[in-house]
Biopython code that builds the backbone (N, CA, C, O; Angstrom):
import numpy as np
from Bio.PDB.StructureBuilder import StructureBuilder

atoms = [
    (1, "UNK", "N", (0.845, -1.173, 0.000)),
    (1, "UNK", "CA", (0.000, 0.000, 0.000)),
    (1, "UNK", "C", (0.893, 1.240, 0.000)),
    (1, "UNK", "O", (1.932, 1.165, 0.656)),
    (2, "UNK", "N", (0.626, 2.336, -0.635)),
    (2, "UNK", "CA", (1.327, 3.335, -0.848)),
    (2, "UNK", "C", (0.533, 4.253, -0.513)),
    (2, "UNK", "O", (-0.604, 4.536, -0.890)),
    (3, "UNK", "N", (1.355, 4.782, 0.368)),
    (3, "UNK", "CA", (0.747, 6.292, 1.292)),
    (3, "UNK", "C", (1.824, 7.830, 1.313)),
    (3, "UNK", "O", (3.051, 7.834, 1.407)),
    (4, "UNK", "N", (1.126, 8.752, 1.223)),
    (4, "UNK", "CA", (1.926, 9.718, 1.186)),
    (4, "UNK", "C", (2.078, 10.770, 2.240)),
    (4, "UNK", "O", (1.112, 11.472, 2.539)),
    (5, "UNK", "N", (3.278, 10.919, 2.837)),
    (5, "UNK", "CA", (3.802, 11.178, 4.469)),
    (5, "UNK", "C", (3.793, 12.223, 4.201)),
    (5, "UNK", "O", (3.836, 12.419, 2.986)),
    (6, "UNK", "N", (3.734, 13.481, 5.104)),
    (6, "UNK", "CA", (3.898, 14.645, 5.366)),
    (6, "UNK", "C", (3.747, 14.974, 6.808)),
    (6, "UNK", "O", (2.966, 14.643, 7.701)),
    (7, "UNK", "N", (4.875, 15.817, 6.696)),
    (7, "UNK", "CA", (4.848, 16.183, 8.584)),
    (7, "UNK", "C", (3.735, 16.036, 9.236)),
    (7, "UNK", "O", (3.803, 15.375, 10.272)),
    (8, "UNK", "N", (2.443, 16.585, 8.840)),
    (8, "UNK", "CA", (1.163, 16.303, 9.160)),
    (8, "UNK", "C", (0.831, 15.206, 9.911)),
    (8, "UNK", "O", (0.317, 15.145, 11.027)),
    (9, "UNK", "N", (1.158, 14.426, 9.226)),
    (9, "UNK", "CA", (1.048, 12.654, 9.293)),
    (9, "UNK", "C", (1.972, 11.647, 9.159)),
    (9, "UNK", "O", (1.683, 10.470, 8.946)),
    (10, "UNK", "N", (3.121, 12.111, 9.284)),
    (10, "UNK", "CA", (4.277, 11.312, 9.604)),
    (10, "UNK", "C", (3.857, 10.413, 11.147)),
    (10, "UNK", "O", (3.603, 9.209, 11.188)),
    (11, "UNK", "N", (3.868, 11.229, 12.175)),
    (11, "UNK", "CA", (4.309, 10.457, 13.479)),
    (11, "UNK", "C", (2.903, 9.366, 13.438)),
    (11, "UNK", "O", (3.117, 8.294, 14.005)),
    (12, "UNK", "N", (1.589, 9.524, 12.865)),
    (12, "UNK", "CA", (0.541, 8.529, 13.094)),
    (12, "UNK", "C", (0.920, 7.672, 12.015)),
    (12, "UNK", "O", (0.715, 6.479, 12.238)),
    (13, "UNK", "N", (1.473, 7.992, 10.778)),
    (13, "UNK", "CA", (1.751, 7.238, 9.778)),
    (13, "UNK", "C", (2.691, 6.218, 9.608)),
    (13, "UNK", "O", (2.526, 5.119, 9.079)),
    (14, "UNK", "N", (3.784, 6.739, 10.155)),
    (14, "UNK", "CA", (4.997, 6.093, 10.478)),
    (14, "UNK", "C", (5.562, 5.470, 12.194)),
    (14, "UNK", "O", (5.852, 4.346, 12.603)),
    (15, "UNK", "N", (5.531, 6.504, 12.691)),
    (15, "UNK", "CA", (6.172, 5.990, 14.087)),
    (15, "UNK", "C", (4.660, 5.547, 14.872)),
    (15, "UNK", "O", (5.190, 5.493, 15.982)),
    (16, "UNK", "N", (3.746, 5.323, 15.056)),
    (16, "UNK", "CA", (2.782, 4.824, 16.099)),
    (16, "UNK", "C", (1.930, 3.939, 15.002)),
    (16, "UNK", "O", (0.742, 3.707, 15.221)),
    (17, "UNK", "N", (2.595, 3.444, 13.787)),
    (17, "UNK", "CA", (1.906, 2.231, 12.748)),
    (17, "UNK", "C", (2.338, 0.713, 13.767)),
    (17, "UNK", "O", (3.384, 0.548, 14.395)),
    (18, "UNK", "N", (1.440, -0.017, 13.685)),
    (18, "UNK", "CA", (1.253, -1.473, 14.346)),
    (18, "UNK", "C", (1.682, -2.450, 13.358)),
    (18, "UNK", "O", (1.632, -3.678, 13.432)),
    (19, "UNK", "N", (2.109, -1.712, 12.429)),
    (19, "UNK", "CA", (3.151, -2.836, 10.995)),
    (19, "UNK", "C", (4.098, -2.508, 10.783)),
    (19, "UNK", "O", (3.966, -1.440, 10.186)),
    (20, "UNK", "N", (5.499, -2.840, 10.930)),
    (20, "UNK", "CA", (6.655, -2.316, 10.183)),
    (20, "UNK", "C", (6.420, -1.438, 8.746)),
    (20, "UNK", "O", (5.743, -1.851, 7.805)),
    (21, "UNK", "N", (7.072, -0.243, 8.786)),
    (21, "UNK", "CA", (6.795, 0.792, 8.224)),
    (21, "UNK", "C", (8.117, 0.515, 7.060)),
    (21, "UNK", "O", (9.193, 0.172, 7.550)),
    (22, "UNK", "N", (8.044, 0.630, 5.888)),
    (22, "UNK", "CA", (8.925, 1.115, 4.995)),
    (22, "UNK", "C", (9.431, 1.990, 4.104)),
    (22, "UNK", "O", (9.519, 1.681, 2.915)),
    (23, "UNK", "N", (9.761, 2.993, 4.497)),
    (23, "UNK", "CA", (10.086, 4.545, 3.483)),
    (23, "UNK", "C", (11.115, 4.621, 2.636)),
    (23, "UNK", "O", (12.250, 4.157, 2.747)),
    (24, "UNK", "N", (10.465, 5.448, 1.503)),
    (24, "UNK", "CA", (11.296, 5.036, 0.286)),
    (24, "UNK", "C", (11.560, 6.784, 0.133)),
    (24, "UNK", "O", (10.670, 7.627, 0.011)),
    (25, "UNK", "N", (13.336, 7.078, 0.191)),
    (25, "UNK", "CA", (13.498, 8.431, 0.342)),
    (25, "UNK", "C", (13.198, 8.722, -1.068)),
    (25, "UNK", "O", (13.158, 7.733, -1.801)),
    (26, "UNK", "N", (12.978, 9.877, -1.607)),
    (26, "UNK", "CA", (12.820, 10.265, -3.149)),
    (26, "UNK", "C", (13.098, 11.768, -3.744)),
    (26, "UNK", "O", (12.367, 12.550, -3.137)),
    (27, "UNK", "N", (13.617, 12.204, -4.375)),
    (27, "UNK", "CA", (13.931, 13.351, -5.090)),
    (27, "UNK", "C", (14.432, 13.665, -5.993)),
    (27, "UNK", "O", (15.629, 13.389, -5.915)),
    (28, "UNK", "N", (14.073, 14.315, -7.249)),
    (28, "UNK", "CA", (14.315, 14.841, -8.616)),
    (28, "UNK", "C", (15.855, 14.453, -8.698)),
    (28, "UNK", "O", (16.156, 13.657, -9.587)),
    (29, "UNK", "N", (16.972, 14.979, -7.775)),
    (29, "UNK", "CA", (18.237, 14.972, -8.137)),
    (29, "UNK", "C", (18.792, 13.779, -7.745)),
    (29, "UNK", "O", (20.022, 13.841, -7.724)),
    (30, "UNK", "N", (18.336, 12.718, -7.426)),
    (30, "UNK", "CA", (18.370, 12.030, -6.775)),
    (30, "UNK", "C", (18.583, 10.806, -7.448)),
    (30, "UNK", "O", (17.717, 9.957, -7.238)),
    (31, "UNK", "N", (19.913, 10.357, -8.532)),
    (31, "UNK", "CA", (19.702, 9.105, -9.059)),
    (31, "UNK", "C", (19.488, 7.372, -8.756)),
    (31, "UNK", "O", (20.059, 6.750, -7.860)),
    (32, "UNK", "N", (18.647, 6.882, -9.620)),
    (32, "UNK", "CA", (18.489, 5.364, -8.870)),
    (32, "UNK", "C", (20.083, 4.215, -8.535)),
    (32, "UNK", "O", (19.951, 3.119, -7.991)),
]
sb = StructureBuilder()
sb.init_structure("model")
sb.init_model(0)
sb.init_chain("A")
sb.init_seg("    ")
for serial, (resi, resn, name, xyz) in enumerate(atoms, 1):
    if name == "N":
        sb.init_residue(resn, " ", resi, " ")
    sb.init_atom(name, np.array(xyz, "f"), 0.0, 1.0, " ", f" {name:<3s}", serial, name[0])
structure = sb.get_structure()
């Protein structure tokens, strides 16, 4: 499932999730 974090909703999204969380860092300059 793909969800999109923002400070907003980082700490309910990420740190107080009841599933191991996996974040994928991302940015324009940013090659694979």
């Amino acid at each position: 499932m793909e969800v999109k974090i923002t400070e907003s909703n980082f700490k309910e999204e990420v740190l107080n999730s009841s599933k191991p969380v996996l974040v994928d860092f991302w940015a324009t300059w940013c090659g694979p």
